[in-house]
N, C-alpha and C positions, 0 to 999 in steps of 0.2 A: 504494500500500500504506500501509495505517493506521501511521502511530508515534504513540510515548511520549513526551514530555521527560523525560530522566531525569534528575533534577537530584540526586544524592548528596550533600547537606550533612549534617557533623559534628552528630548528636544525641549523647544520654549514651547509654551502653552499657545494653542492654535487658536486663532482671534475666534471662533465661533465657541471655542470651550469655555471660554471667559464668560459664559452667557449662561453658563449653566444655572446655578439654584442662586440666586439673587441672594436670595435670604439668609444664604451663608455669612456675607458679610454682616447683615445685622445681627446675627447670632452672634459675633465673637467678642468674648467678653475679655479680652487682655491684649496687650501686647504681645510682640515677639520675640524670638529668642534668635541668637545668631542665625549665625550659621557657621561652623568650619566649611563650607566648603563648598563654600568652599569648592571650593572647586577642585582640587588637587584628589578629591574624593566623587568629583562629577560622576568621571568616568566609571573610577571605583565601584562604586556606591552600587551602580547597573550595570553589573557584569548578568544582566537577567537574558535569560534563553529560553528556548523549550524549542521544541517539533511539534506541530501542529497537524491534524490532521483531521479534516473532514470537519463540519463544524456545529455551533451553537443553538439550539431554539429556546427561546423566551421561558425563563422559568428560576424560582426562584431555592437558593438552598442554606440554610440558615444551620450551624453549629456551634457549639459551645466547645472553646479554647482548651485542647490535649495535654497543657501545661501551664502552671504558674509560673510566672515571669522571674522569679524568685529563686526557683529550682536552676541546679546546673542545662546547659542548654541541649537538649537530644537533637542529634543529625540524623532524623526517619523522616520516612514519609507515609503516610494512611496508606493503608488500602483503596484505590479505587473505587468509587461507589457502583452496585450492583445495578442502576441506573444510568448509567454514564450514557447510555447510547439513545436515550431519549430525553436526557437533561441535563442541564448546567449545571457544575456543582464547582466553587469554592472555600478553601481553605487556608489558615494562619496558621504557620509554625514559628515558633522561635530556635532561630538558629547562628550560631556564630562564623562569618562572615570574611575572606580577607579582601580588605577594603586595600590593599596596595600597601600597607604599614602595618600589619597584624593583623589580628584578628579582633573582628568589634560584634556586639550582640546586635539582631536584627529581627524587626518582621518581616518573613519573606510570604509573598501573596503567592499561591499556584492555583490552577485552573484545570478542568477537564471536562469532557462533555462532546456537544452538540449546539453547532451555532447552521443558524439556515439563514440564506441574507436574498433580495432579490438576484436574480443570474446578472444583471445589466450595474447592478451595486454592489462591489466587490471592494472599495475603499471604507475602511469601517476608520472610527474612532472608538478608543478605549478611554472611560472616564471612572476614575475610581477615586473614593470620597471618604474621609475618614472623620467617625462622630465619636464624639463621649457621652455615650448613652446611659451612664449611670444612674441617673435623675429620671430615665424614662424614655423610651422612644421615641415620642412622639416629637412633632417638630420644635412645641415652644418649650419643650424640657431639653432636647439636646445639644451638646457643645459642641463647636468645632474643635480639633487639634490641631492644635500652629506645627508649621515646621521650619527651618531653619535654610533647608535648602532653596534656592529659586525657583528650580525646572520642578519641585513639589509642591509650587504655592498656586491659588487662585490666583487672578489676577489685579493687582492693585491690593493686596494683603498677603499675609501669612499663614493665612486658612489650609489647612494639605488638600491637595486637588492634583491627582497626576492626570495627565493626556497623554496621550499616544496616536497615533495614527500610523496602520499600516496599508498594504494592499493583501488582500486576503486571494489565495490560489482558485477555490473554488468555490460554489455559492449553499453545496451543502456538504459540509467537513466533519468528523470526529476526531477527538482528542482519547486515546484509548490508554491513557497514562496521563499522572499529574505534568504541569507546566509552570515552570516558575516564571511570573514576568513582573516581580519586582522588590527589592530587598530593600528595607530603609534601618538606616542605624537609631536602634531608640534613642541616644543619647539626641539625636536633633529632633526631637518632638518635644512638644511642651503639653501638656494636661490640663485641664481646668481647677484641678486639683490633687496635691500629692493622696497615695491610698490605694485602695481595693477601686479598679476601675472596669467597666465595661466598655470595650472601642466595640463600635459597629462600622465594618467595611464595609462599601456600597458598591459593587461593580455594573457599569453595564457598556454595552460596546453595540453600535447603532452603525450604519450605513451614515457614508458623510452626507450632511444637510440634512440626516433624520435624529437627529441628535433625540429628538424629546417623544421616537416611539423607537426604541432599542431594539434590537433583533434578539438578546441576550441580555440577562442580569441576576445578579449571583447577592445574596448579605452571607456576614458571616461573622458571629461576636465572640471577641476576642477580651480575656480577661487578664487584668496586666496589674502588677503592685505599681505605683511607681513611689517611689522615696524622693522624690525633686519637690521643689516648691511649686506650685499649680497655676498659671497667670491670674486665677480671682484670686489665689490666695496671699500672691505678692505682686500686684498688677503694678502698688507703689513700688516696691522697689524694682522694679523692671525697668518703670520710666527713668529710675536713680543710674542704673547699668547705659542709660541710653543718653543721658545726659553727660555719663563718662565718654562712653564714645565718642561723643557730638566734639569734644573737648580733646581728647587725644587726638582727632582726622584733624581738627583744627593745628595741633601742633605738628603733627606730618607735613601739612602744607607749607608751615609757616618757614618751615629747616633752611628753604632757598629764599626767603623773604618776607612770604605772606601768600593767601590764600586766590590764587587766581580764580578766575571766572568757570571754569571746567571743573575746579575743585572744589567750589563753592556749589554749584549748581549739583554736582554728585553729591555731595554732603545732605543739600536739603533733600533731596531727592528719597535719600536712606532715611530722613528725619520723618516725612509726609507718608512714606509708605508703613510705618509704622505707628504713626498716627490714626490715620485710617482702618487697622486693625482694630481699637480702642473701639467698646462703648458711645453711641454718639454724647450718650452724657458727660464724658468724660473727655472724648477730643477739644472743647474750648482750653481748658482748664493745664492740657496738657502740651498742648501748643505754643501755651501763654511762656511753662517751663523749659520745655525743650528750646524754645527760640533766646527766648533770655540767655541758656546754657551756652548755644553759637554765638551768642554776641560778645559776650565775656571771652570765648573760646578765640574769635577773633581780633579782638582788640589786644587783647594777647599777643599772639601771633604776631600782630604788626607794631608793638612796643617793646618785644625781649630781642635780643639779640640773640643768635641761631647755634651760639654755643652753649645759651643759659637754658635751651629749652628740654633740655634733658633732663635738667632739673626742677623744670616744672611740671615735668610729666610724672616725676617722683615725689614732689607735693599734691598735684593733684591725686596721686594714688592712696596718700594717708586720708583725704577727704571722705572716701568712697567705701563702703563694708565691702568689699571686692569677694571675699570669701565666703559673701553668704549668696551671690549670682552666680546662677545656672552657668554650667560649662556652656549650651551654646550661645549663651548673650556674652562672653567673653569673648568665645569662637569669631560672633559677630565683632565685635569692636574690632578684632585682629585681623578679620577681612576687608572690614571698609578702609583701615590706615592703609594696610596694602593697594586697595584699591586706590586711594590718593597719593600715595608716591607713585603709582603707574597711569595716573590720569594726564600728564603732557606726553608718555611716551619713552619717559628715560626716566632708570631709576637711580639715583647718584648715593654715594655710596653713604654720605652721611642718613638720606632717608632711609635707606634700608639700616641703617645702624641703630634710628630712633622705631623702626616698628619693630625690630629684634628688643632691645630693648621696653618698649610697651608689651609686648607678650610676657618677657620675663617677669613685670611688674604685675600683670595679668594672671600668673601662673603658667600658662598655656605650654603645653612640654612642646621639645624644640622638635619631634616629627611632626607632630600638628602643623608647627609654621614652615617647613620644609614643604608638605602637603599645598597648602596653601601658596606659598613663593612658587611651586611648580608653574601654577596654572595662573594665576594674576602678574606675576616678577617672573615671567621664563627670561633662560639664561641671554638673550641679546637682549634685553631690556635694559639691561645692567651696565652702567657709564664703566663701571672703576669693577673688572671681572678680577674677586677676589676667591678663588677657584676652593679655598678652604669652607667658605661659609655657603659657596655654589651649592657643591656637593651635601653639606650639612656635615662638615668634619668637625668634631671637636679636638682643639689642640692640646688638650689634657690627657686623649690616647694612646695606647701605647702603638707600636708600628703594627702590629698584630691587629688589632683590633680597626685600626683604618683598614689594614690590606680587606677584613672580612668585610669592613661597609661598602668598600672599593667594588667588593665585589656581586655583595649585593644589590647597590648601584646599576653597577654594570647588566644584569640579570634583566632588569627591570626599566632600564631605559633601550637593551637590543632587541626588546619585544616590544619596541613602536619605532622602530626604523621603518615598517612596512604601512603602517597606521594610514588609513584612509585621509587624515585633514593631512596638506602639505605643513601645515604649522609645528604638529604636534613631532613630525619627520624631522623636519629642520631642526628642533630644539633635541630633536633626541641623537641627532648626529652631533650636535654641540658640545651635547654631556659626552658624549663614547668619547668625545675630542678631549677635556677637559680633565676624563676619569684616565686615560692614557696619559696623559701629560702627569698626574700626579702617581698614577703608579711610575712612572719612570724617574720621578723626582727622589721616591722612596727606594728607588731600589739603586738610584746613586749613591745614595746616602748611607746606604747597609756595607 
């Protein structure tokens, strides 16, 4: 029997998905939480696949979670359901994951079944919606869950909403085996509140421009402890993490003088988009703060001189409980300064010096920001190529211990030489460039 590779990687959100449930946006009662990644884990993040075969009809299949989130992580997969060839069926596993840097805990979605689509509509879109239904299912009990990544958010918020679109082979398919098409790392979701929770996943996958009568659609409730703070339970100090932010991008900018027009405009941009996730009661009031925060943050910027501001990025850090914000609201501040030393296009060496720094004051361990500089600061970005901090070499190593990073480096940048974007190719011949040059440095020196 014919299959598909299905291979689900994170695109941006397709302008007709952004139209989905309106009402999402009014539902979401907090703030959001970074993001690592971030992008350096974009790719990562959706290493999802599967074989497809034959496909989907309308119908709906509802489970209760095979493990508590609490428990060490089981690598199975269910059995198959005895139905599968007349209906949709999805499932949540918790499974641990290598995001490109380890291994990180994750919900992974899979799928199996029966999808039927018209013969002449064979472009589907895949829209899957994740709720905190603890309170209730119904629409004015349930939560959204924020997430931290982009390519997972609605649009114009933090709301988790993946899209997808593919082209589908045929117009009626079975899937005779589960399919995984999508792994996200719990630590970038945020809850409404820490505890015993219920998420309800919402799948459904529609013929394009039929978005709102699906050919397919799957729930499936998932029960998760989380121990994090909840965005109602600390929506204030979210806005307090966000005002740090606003404050640190502000000092990124300032490293070469002050805050240009392209970095200014990024900055509010990060500031609005998180506004809008807020309560509409709550966005006056929180606007008032966060704008206040950039103007300080600014006038700053443009009255310290560019040596002193390293040291106000270390008073501002005793300002802030730093340690009681979510890793990905930290994640996020480390991504937006990145994003503002690489907003003209060149990163100079003192900027990357003050966002190494703002991490460290941040906590943020140095693969995180390794992760993250891949994909925001790739290596031609970089005015002043200091091939030690390139790589993520610590000079406290011993030569043993570089040669194994060296080498795992190497591992992990020869497996995108062949990479489909020309971008991602050129920087990865960079590093093979860069990672040879310091093995040869090392092995003069032995």
């Amino acid at each position: 029997m014919n299959r598909l590779l299905l291979v689900l990687i994170l695109v941006s959100s397709v302008a007709y998905a952004g139209s989905g449930d309106s009402e999402a946006g009014a539902l979401c009662c907090g703030t959001v939480i970074f993001i690592f990644i971030v992008i350096a884990i974009k790719e990562a993040i959706l290493k999802n696949g599967g074989r497809i075969k034959n496909q989907i009809e309308p119908t709906d299949g509802q489970n209760d979670s095979p493990a508590d989130s609490s428990e060490p992580l089981p690598q199975y997969t269910p059995p198959v359901p005895q139905g599968y060839r007349s209906g949709f069926y999805m499932t949540v596993l918790p499974r641990l994951k290598d995001m490109g840097a380890g291994e990180m805990q994750c919900l992974t979605v899979l799928i199996t079944g029966v999808i039927n689509l018209p013969p002449n509509m064979l472009t589907t879109v895949f829209n899957l919606y994740l709720w905190d239904v603890t309170l209730g299912e119904e629409k004015d009990k349930r939560k959204p869950v924020l997430c931290s990544i982009p390519e997972l958010q609605m649009t114009g918020s933090q709301i988790f909403m993946w899209t997808h679109m593919m082209q589908m082979p045929y117009a009626n398919s079975v899937m005779n085996s589960w399919t995984e098409i999508l792994s996200v790392p719990v630590d970038l979701l945020t809850f409404p509140a820490r505890g015993e929770r219920k998420l309800q996943f919402a799948l459904s996958i529609a013929p394009l421009g039929m978005v709102q009568t699906p050919a397919a659609t799957a729930t499936f409730i998932y029960s998760y402890k989380s121990g994090s703070l909840g965005y109602v339970d600390g929506i204030r100090m979210r806005i307090k993490a966000e005002e740090l932010g606003l404050k640190y991008a502000a000092a990124v900018g300032a490293v070469d003088g002050s805050l240009d027009t392209v970095e200014k405009t990024l900055v509010r941009n990060w500031m609005d988009t998180r506004i809008e996730s807020l309560p509409e009661d709550m966005r006056a009031d929180t606007t008032r703060s966060l704008s206040r925060a950039l103007m300080i943050a600014e006038r700053l910027g443009t009255s310290i001189k560019p040596g002193e501001i390293e040291m106000l990025c270390e008073d501002i850090a005793n300002e802030y409980p730093i340690g009681s914000f979510p890793k990905g609201d930290l994640y996020d501040i480390v991504e937006l300064c990145m994003k503002v030393a690489a907003a003209d296009g060149v990163a100079g060496p003192e900027e990357l010096k003050l966002v190494d720094r703002i991490a460290n004051l941040l906590g943020v361990d140095s693969e995180r920001v390794r992760q993250l500089s891949e994909k925001i600061l790739p290596v031609n970005m970089h005015s002043d190529k200091d091939i030690n901090s390139i790589l993520g070499l610590d000079p406290e190593w011993s030569s043993k211990q570089t040669k194994k990073h060296l080498r795992e480096q190497y591992r992990e940048w020869s497996a995108r030489v062949t990479h489909s974007d020309a971008k991602v190719r050129d920087q990865a011949d960079e590093m093979l460039r860069l990672i040879a040059l310091k093995r040869a440095e090392i092995d003069a020196e032995s």
